[in-house]
C-alpha positions in Angstrom: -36.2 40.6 16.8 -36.5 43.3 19.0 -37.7 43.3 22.4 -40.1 46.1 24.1 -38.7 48.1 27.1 -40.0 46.8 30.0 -40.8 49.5 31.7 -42.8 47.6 34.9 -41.0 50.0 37.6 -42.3 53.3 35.6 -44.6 54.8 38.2 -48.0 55.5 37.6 -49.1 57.3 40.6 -49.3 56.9 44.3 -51.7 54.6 46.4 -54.8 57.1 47.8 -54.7 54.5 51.2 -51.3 54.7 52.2 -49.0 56.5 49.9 -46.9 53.9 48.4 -45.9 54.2 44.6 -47.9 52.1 42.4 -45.8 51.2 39.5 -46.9 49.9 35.8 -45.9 45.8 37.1 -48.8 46.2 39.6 -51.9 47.4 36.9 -54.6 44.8 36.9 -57.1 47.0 34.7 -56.3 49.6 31.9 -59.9 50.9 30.5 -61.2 54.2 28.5 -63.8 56.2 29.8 -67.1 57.2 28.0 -65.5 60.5 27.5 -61.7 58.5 26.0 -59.7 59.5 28.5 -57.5 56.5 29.4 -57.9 54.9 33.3 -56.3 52.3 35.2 -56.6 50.4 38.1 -53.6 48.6 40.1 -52.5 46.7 43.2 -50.7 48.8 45.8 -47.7 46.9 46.5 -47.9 48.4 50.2 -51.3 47.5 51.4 -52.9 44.9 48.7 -55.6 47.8 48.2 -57.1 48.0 44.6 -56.3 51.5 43.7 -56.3 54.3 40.7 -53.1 55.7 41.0 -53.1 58.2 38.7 -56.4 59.6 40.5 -54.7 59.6 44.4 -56.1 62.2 46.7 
């Protein structure tokens, strides 16, 4: 049997509080829009802040 990468470091994005990289291990949420793009919320592993990484201003 084959296993699946794990692939938990892979970064999604950065945390729009304080700047830390958010990585795939931290996602709480993955959702589609109404429009089906793909989103995601995570757990900045800086600051405990619920964030959408790939969305950071």
């Amino acid at each position: 049997m084959r296993m699946a990468p794990d692939n938990r470091q892979a970064v999604l994005g950065t945390c729009s509080f304080c700047g830390d990289n958010v990585t795939e291990g931290y996602v709480i949420l993955r959702y589609e829009t109404t429009a089906g793009e793909p989103g995601v919320w995570a757990e900045c592993p800086g600051c405990g802040e619920v964030v959408d990484p790939t969305n950071a201003q």
